[in-house]
C-alpha positions as CSV (number, residue, x, y, z in Angstrom):
1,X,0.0,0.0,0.0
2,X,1.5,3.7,-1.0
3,X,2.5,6.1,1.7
4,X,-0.6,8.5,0.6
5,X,-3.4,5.8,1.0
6,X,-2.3,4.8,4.0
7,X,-2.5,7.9,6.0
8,X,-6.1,8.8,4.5
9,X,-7.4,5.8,6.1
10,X,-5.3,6.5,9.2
11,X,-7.0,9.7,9.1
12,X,-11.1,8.2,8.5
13,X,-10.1,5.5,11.5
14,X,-9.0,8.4,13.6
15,X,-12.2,10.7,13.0
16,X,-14.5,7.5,13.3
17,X,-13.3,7.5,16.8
18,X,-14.1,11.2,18.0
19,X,-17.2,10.9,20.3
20,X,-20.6,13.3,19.3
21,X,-20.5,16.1,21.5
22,X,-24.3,15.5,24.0
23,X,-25.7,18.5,25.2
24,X,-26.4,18.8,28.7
25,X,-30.1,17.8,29.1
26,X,-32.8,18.5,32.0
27,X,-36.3,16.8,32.4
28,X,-36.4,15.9,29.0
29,X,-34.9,18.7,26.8
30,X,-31.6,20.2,26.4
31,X,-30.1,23.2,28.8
32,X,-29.1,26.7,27.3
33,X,-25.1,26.7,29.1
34,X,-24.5,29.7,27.3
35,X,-23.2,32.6,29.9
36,X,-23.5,35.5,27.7
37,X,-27.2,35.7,26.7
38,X,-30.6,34.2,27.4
39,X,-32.2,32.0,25.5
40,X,-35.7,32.8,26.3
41,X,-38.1,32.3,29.1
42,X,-36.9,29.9,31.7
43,X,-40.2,29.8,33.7
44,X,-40.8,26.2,31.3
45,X,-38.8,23.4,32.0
46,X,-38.5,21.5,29.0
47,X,-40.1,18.5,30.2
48,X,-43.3,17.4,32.8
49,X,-44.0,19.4,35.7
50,X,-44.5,17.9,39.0
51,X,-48.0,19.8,39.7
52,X,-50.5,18.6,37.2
53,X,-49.1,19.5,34.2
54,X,-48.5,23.7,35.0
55,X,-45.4,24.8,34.2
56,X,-42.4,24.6,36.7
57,X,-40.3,28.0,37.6
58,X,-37.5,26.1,36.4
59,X,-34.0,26.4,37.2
60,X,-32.4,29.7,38.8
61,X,-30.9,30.9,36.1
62,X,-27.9,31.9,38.1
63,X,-25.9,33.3,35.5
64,X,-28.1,36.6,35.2
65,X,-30.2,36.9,38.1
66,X,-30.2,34.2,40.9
67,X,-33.6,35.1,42.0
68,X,-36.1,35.2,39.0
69,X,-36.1,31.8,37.7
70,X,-39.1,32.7,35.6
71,X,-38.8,35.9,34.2
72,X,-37.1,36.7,30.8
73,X,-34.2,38.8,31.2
74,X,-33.6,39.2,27.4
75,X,-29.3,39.8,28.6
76,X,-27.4,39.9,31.7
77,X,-29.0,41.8,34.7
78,X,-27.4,44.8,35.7
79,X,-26.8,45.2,39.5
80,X,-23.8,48.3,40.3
81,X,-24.3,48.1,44.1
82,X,-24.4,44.2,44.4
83,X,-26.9,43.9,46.6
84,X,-29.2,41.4,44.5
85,X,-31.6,43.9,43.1
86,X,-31.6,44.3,39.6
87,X,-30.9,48.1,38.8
88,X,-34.2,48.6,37.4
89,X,-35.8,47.7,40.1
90,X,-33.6,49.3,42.9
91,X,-34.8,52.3,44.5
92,X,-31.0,53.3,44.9
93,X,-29.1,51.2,42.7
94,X,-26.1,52.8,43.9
95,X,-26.3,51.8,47.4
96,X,-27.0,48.6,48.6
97,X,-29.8,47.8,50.0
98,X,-30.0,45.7,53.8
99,X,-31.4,41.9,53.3
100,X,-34.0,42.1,55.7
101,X,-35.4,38.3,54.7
102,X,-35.2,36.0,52.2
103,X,-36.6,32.9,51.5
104,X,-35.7,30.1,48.2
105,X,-38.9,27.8,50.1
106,X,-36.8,24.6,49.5
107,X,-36.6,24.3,53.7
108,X,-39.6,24.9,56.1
109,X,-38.4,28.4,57.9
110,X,-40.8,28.2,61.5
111,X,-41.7,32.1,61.3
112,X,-44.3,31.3,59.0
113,X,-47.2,31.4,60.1
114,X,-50.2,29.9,57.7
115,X,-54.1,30.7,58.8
116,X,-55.1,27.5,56.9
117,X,-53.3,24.4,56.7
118,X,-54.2,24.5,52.5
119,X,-51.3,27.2,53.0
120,X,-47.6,25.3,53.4
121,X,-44.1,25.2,52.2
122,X,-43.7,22.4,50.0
123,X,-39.5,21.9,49.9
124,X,-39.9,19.2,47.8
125,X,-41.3,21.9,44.8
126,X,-39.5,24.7,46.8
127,X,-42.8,26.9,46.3
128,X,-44.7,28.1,48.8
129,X,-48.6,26.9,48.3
130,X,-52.3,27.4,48.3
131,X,-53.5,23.4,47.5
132,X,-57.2,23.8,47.7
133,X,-59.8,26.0,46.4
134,X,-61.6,27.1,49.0
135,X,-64.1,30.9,49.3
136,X,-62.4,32.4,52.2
137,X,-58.9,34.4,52.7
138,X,-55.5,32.3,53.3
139,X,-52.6,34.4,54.7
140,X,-49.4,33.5,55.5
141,X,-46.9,35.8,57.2
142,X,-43.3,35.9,58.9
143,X,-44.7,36.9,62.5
144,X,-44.7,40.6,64.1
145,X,-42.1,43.3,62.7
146,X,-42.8,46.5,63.9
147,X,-39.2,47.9,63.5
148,X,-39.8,46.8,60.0
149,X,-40.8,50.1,58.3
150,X,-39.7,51.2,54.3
151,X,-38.7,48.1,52.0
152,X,-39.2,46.6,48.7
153,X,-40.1,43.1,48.6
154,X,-40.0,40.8,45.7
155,X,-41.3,37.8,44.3
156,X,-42.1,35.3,42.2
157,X,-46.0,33.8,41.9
158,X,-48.4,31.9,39.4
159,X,-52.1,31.9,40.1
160,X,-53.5,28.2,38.8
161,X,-56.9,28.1,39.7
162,X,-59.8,30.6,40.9
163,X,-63.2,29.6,42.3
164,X,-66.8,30.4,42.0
165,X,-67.2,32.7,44.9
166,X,-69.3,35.4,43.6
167,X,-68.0,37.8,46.5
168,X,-65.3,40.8,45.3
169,X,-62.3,39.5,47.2
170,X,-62.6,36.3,45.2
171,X,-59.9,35.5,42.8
172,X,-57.3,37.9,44.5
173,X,-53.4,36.2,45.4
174,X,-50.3,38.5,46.0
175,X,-48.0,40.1,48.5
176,X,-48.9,41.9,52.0
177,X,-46.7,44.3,53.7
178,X,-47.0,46.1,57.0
179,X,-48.5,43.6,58.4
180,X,-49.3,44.3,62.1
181,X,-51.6,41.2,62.5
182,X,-54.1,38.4,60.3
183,X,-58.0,37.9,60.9
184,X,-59.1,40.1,61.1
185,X,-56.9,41.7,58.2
186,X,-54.2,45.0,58.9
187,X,-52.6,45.4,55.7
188,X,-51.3,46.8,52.4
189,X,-51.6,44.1,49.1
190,X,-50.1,44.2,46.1
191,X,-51.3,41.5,43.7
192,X,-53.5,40.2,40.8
193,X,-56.9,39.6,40.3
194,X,-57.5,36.7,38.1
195,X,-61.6,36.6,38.2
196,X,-61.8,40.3,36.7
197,X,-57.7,40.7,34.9
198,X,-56.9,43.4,37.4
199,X,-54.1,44.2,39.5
200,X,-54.7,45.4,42.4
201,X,-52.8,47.5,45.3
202,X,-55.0,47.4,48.3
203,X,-55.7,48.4,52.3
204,X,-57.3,45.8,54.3
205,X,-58.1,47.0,58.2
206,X,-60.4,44.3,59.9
207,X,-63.2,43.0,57.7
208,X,-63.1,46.3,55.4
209,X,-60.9,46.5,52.0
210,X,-59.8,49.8,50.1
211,X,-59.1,49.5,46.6
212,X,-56.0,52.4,46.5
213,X,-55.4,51.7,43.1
214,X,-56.4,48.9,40.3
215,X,-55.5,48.8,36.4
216,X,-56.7,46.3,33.7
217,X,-54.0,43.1,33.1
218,X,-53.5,40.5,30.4
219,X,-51.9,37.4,32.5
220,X,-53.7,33.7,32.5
221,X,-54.0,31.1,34.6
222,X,-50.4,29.1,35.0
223,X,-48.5,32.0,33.9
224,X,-45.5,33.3,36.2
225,X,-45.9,37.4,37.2
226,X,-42.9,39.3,38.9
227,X,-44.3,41.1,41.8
228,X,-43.0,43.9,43.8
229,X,-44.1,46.2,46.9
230,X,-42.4,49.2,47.6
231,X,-43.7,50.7,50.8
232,X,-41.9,54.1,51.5
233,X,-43.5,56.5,53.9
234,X,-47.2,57.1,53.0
235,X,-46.0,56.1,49.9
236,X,-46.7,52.4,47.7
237,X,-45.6,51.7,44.4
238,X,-46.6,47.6,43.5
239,X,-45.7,46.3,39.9
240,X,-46.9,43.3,38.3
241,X,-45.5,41.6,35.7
242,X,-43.8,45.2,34.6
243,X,-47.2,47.2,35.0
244,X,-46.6,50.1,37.8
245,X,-49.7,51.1,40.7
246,X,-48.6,54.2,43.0
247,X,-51.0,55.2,46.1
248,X,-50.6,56.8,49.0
249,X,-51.9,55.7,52.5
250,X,-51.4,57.0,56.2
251,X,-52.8,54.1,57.3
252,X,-49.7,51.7,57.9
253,X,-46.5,52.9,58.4
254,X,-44.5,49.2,59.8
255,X,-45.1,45.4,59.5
256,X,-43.9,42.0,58.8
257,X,-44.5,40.6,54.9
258,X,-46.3,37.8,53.3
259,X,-48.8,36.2,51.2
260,X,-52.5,36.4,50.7
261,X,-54.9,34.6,48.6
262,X,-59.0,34.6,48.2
263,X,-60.6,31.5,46.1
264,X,-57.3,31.3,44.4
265,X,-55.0,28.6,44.2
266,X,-51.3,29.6,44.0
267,X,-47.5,29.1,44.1
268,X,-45.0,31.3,44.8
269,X,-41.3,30.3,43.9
270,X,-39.2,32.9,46.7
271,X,-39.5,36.0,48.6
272,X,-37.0,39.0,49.3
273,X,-37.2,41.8,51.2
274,X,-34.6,44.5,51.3
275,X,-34.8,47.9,53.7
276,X,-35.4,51.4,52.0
277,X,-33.5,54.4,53.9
């Protein structure tokens, strides 16, 4: 055999033997491991969800912004102070902001405190729950914080379901601040109301609820919404899913945090909440 022939089939041996590169998969369908952009909305895993077929928050996508595993960033999150907000939602992105709380759900903290036991932390999801339709109002809060005053919290929800209670307050599920104390009600929400497409930024003292502010929304049932509650003063500002509601209130001015649902079922995938001064 010539010189030439024998080193061109050297050479097809030698490339027969190269393995295919495999792409990293998870549940099903294959990971985006690119660190310089997004590939799209990451609130889907690519394969079955564990809660009836909704869709999972998915993995944080730790690359951009450790906390909103199902938000699009569309690029890499800008935070200059390095406190874990993202800049365009800091109040004063170039300070950092105090942790006051945080919580990823994927242990059972003991300061919560649920009003109904269709309220829990389920670790093995690491969501915090509403499991059961039901025509009354589930709260669940962190306990008393009175030196808590001016903070943003943040989160990460998905309203599944929503009853047939014909009363207002049916279909409501969000975030409460200032809370001072649970049923009877004393606080401030800041949420969505899936019944009527609104969202809502709301006082509740006792048995009596004050709309402060609502606008029309376009979010379905499954769907993950970004919520935030900036309580400042007399001052509120609570965006959903992008859309801003500002009202002012001298109603409450310090509180623990939590969640609050009415005929709603719900999930909600962590909580933050950083001090304002």
């Amino acid at each position: 055999m010539t010189k030439p022939v024998a080193s061109l089939l050297a050479l097809l041996v030698s490339a027969a033997c190269v393995p295919e590169a495999v792409e990293p998969m998870r549940d099903g369908g294959p990971v985006q491991t690119s660190t310089t952009t997004d590939a799209g909305p990451d609130a889907h895993d690519a394969g079955p969800s564990d809660d009836g077929g909704l869709p999972d928050a998915g993995e944080r996508d730790a690359g951009f912004a450790p906390r909103d595993a199902g938000v699009y960033d569309g690029g890499p999150v800008m935070d200059r102070d390095s406190d874990g907000i993202p800049d365009d939602e800091d109040p004063m992105p170039d300070s950092p902001n105090n942790l006051l709380f945080s919580d990823q759900f994927d242990t059972i903290d003991q300061r919560w405190i649920f009003s109904s036991v269709t309220m829990s932390i389920r670790p093995d999801r690491g969501q915090l729950v509403v499991s059961a339709l039901e025509p009354f109002e589930r709260e669940g809060w962190i306990g008393p914080e009175p030196t808590w005053g001016d903070y943003l919290i943040r989160t990460l929800i998905r309203v599944d379901r929503v009853g047939n209670d014909n009363t207002a307050r049916s279909g409501h599920a969000g975030l409460i601040a200032r809370v001072s104390q649970v049923t009877p009600s004393r606080y401030v929400t800041c949420g969505v109301d899936l019944k009527r497409r609104e969202l809502v930024l709301a006082e509740h003292e006792g048995t009596v609820a004050t709309t402060l502010e609502s606008v029309p929304g376009t979010f379905q049932p499954g769907q993950w919404l970004r919520i935030n509650l900036r309580a400042t003063g007399m001052n509120y500002v609570c965006t959903v899913g992008g859309v801003e509601l500002t009202a002012r209130s001298s109603t409450f001015f310090a509180g623990s945090i939590g969640f609050r649902t009415y005929d709603s079922t719900f999930a909600a995938d962590w909580v933050e909440v950083y001090e304002i001064f």
